[in-house]
C-alpha positions in Angstrom: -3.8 152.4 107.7 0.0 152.2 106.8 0.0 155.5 105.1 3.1 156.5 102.8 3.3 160.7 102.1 3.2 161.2 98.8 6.6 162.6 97.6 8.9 161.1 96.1 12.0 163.5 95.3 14.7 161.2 96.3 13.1 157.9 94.3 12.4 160.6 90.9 16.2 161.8 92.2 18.1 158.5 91.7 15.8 157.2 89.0 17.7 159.9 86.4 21.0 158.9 87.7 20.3 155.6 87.2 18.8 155.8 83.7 22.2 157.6 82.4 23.7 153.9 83.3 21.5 151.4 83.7 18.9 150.2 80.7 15.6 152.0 82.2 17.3 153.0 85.0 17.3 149.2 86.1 18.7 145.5 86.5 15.7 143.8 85.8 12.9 145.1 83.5 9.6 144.8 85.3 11.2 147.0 88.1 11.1 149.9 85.6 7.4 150.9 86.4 6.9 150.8 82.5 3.6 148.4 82.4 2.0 150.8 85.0 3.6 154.1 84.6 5.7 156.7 87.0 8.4 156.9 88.6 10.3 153.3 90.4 10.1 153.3 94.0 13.9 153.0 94.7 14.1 151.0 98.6 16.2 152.0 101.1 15.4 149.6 103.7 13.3 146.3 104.4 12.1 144.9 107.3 9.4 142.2 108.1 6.9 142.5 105.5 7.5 146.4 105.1 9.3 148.2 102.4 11.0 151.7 102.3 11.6 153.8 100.1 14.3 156.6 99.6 11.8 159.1 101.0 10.8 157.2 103.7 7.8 156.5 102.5 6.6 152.9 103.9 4.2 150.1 102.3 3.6 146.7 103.4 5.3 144.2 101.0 3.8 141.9 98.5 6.5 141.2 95.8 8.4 140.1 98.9 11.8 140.0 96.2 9.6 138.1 93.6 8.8 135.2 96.0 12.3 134.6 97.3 11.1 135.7 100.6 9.3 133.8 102.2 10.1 135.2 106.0 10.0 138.5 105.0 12.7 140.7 105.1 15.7 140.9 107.0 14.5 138.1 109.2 17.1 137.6 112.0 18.0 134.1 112.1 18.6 134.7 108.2 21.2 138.0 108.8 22.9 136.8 111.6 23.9 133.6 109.4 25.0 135.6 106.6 27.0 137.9 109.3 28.7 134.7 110.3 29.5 133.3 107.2 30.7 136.3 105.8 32.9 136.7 108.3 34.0 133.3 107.4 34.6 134.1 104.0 32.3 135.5 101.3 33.7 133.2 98.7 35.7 129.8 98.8 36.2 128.4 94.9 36.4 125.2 96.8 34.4 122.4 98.5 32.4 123.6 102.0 30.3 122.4 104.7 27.2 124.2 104.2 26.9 122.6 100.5 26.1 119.7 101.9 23.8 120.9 104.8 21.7 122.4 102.2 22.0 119.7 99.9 20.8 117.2 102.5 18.2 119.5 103.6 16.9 120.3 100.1 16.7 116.4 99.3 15.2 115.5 102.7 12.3 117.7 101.8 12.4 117.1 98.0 13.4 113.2 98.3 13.5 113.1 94.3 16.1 115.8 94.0 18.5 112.6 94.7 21.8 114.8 93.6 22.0 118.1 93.1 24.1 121.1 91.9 24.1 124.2 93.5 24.3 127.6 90.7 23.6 131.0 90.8 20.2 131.7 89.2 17.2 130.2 88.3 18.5 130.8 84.7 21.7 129.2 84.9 19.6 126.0 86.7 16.7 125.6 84.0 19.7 126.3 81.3 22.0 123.2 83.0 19.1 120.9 83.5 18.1 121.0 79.9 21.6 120.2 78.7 21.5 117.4 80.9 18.0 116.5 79.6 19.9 116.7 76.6 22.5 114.8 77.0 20.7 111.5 78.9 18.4 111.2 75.9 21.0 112.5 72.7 17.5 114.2 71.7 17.6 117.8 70.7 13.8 119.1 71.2 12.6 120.7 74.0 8.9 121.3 74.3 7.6 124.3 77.0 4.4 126.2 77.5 3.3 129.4 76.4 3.5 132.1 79.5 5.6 129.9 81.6 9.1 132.0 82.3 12.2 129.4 82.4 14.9 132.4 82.6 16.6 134.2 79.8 18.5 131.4 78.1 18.5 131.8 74.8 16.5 128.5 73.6 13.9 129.2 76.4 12.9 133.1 75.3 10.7 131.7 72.9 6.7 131.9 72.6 3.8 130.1 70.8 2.6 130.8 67.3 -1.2 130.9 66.5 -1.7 127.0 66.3 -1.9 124.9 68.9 1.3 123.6 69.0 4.0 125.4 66.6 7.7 125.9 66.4 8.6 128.9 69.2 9.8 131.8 67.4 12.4 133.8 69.6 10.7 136.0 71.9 14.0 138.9 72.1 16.0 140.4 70.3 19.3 139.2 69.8 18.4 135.7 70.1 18.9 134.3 66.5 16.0 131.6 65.4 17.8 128.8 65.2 18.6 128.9 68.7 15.2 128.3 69.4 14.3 125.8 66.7 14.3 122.9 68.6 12.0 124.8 70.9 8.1 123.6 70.6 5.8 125.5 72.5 2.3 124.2 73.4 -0.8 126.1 75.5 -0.3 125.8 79.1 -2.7 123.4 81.0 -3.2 121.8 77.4 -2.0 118.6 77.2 -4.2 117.2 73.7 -1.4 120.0 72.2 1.5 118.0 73.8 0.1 115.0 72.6 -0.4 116.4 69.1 3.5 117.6 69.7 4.8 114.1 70.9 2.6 112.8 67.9 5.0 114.3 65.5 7.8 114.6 67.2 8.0 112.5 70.0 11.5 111.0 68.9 13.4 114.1 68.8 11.9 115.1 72.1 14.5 115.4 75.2 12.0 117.2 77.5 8.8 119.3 78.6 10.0 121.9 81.5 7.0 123.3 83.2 6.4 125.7 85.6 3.8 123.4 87.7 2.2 126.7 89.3 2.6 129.0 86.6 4.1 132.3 88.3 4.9 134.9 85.5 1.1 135.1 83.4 -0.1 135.6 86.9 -0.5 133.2 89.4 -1.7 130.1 87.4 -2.8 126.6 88.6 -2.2 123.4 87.1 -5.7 122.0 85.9 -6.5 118.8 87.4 -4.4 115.6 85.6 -2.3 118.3 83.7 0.9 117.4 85.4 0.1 114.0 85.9 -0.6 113.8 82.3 2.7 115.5 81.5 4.5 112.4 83.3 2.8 109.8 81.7 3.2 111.3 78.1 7.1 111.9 78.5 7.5 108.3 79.8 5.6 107.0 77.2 8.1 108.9 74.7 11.2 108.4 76.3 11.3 112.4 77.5 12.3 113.6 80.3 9.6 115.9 82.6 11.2 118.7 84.2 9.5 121.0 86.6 10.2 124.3 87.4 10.1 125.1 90.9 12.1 128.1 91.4 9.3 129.8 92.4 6.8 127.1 93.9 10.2 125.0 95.4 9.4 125.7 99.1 7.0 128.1 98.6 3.7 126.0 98.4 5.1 123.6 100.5 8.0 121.5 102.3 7.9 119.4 99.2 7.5 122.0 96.7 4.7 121.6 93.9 6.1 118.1 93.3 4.9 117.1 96.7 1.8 119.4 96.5 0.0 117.8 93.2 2.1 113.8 93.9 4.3 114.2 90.7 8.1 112.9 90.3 9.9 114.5 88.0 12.8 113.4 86.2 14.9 116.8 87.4 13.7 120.1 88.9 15.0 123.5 89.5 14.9 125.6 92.3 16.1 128.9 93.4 14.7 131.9 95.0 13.7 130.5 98.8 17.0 128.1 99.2 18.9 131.4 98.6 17.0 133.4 101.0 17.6 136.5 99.3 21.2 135.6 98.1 21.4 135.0 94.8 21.1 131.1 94.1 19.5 128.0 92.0 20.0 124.7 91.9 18.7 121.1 89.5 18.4 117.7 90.7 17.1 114.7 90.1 17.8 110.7 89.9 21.1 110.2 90.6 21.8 108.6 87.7 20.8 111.3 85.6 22.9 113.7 87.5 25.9 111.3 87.6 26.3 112.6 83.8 27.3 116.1 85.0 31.0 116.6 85.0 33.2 115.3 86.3 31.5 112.3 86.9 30.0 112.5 83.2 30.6 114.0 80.1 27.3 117.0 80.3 29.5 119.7 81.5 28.6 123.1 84.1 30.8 124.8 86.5 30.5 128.4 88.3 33.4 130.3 90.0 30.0 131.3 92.7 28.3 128.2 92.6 27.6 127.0 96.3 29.5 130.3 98.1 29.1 129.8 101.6 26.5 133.2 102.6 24.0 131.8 100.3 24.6 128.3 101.4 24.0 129.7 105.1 21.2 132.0 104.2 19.1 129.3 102.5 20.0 126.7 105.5 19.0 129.2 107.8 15.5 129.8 105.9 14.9 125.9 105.6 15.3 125.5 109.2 12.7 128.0 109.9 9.6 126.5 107.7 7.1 124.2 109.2 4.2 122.8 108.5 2.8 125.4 111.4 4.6 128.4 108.8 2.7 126.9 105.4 -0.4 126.5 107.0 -0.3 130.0 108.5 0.6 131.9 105.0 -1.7 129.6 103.1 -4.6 131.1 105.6 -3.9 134.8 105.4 -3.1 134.7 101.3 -7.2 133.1 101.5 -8.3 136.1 103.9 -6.5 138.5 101.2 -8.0 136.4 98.4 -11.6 136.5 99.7 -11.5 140.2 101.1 -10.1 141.3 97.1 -13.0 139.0 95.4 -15.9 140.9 98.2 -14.0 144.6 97.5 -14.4 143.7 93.6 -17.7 142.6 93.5 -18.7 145.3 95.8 -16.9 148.1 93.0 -19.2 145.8 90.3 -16.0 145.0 88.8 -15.3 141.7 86.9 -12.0 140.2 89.1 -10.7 136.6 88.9 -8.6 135.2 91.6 -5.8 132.3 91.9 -4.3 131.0 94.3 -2.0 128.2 95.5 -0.8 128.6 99.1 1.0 132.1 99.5 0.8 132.7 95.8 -1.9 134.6 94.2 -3.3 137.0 91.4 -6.2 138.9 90.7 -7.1 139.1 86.8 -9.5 141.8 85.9 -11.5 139.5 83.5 -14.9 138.1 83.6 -13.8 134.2 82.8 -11.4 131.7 84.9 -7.6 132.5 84.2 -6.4 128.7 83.0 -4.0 129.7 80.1 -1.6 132.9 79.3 -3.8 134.0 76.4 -7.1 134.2 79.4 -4.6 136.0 81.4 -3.9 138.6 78.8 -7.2 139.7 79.0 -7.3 141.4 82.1 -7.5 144.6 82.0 -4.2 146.1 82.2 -5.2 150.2 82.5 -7.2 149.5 85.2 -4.2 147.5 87.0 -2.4 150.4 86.5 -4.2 152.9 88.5 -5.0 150.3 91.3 -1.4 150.0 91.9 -0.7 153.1 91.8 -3.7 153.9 94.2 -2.4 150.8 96.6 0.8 152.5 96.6 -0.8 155.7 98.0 -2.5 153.5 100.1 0.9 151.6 101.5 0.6 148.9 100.0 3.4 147.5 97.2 2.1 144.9 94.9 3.7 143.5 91.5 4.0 146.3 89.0 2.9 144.5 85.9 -0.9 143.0 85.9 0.8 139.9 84.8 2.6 138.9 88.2 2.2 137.1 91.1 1.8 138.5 94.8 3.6 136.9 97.9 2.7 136.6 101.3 5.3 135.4 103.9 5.4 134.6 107.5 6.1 138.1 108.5 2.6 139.6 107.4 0.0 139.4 110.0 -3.6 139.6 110.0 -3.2 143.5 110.4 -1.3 143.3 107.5 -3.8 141.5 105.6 -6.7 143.5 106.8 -4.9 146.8 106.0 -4.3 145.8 102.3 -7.9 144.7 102.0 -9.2 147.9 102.7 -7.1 149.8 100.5 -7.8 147.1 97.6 -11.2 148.4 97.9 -10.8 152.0 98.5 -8.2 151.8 95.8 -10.3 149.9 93.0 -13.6 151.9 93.6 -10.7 154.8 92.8 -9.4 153.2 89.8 -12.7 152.1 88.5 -14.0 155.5 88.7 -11.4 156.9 86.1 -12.1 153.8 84.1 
């Protein structure tokens, strides 16, 4: 059993340097331990599907850089092409080669990513492909779903109301309301509520943006039709369907989730996996669509890091290394992990939901199947807590919020999977004890 000791000086250490500058101590909240409790493990060094931390403490990897890594870490085809192309030049401001390799690889694999534009987050590529939803249809409503995360654009950091479908109320501070009153928000898996939306407001609608595997209530399916649904109701309208695949693009598949559930949007966005662990996004779609971005049209983006050759290289080198061989092989262990977490559950009597869609999965502490963000929010959050912290004594790193999704990637092995399913048991009979 991969057995971490149990100080952790150095982590406790850098965490109060870091909180005199950093918000939380931190760059991104959920890293800040703060829906679990103690003290952030700060990382020192990453290899395969192993983590560790500034004490040398080790754990076997399952947030895996929030799904961005899909051959684990510090995969050696991936390093040596960022080596090389740093060498070459860390940043051109101008037109290179490996744009287009990964452009053509990206719309080899994702045929209705016709044109693309490389950016540098997942934010920045749900944020562009908007506008451009935007400006094809001169409509100003967006609708999007409750619990799906689109990045911290303003219009997009909004959240349903009570009803079924409402106006989204902004969901941060600092983000005045009428910069997300053109927002609708609507149930996810729902689509009588997008009807209801489309009912009313179907003309002022440019587009729905989905996540099509939700990935930040949990790990959260679409229900059968629901996507399917979603293209025939925007084409009936005039809208545009945009799916979110910065998560699920290349993770569930060559194809993404598009090619997984047979739906063509009108743009998606992707990120996280084509960056192989660079920072990166990207949103495609028809070409004629995208011939409105500027310069060719008048919707304009630009980015002085758009396209820089190491992430360019990194995500060409990750692309080059998935298979069908490589999806079928994660798909089968995040099913061992899923099966061996339902039997430890049921053997600690405790209520536990799984989902999963190939490498991505969740377990919900709740006694009814997860379909929606307000099922999700049932699970039992306090019990999460000391789970993970009993995992991490256990060597194993999972997602520190309840409310996450796990990775697995090609560099786990069946020991791996094993390991954590042992102290998924040892560590819930723990937790469940101090219940």
């Amino acid at each position: 059993m991969n057995q971490p000791s149990k100080p952790i000086a150095r982590s406790e250490q850098l965490y109060q340097r870091a909180c005199r500058l950093l918000p939380a101590g931190v760059n991104s909240p959920v890293r800040a331990f703060r829906a679990v409790g103690g003290t952030p493990r700060f990382i020192a060094d990453a290899h395969g599907p192993f983590i560790t931390d500034a004490d040398g403490n080790r754990y076997i990897d399952y947030v895996c850089s929030w799904g961005a890594l899909i051959l684990g870490h510090s995969n050696d085809i991936v390093s040596d092409a960022v080596a090389a192309a740093a060498r070459r030049g860390a940043s051109y401001g101008a037109p290179h080669e490996g744009e287009v390799l990964l452009a053509e690889a990206v719309n080899a694999a994702m045929p209705g990513m016709e044109m693309l534009r490389f950016v540098n987050s997942g934010t920045e590529a749900t944020m562009s492909a908007i506008r451009l939803a935007r400006a094809a249809t001169g409509r100003a409503k967006i609708i999007k779903f409750d619990g799906c995360y689109h990045g911290h654009a303003d219009a997009l950091l909004a959240k349903a109301g009570s009803g079924l479908a409402t106006f989204g109320l902004p969901d941060s501070a600092g983000v005045p309301p009428e910069m997300t009153a053109h927002t609708l928000v609507a149930p996810y898996n729902d689509l009588a509520a997008v009807e209801q939306i489309m009912a009313q407001s179907g003309a002022e609608v440019a587009a729905v943006i989905v996540e099509p595997v939700a990935g930040n209530m949990g790990c959260v399916p679409p229900a059968d039709g629901f996507l399917q649904g979603l293209k025939r109701i925007t084409e009936q309208h005039g809208a545009l369907l945009i799916l979110d695949e910065v998560i699920t693009g290349f993770r569930v598949g060559r194809s993404g989730a598009s090619g997984l559930y047979g739906v063509k949007p009108d743009l998606t966005c992707i990120g996280k996996i084509i960056g192989g662990g660079l920072p990166v996004g990207a949103y495609g779609g028809r070409r004629e669509l995208m011939q409105l971005v500027a310069p060719l049209g008048p919707m304009y983006q630009a980015g002085t890091l758009s396209g820089n050759p190491v992430a360019m290289a990194a995500g060409l080198a990750v692309l080059q290394q998935l298979d069908g061989t490589a999806y079928e092989r994660i798909a089968r262990m995040a099913a061992d992990l899923e099966a061996g977490i339902q039997q430890a559950a049921a053997a600690a009597g405790v209520p536990a939901q799984t989902n999963r869609v190939g490498s991505m999965l969740s377990v919900f502490f709740t006694d009814r199947p997860v379909t929606d963000t307000a099922i999700a929010a049932e699970t039992d959050r306090k019990l999460y807590g000391r789970l993970f912290h009993a995992m991490l004594e256990r060597g194993v790193y999972t997602t520190p919020s309840a409310l996450e999704t796990w990775f697995v990637s090609t560099s786990h092995t069946d020991a791996e999977i094993e390991a954590t399913v042992q102290a998924f048991g040892e560590a819930l009979r723990e937790a469940a004890v101090t219940h």
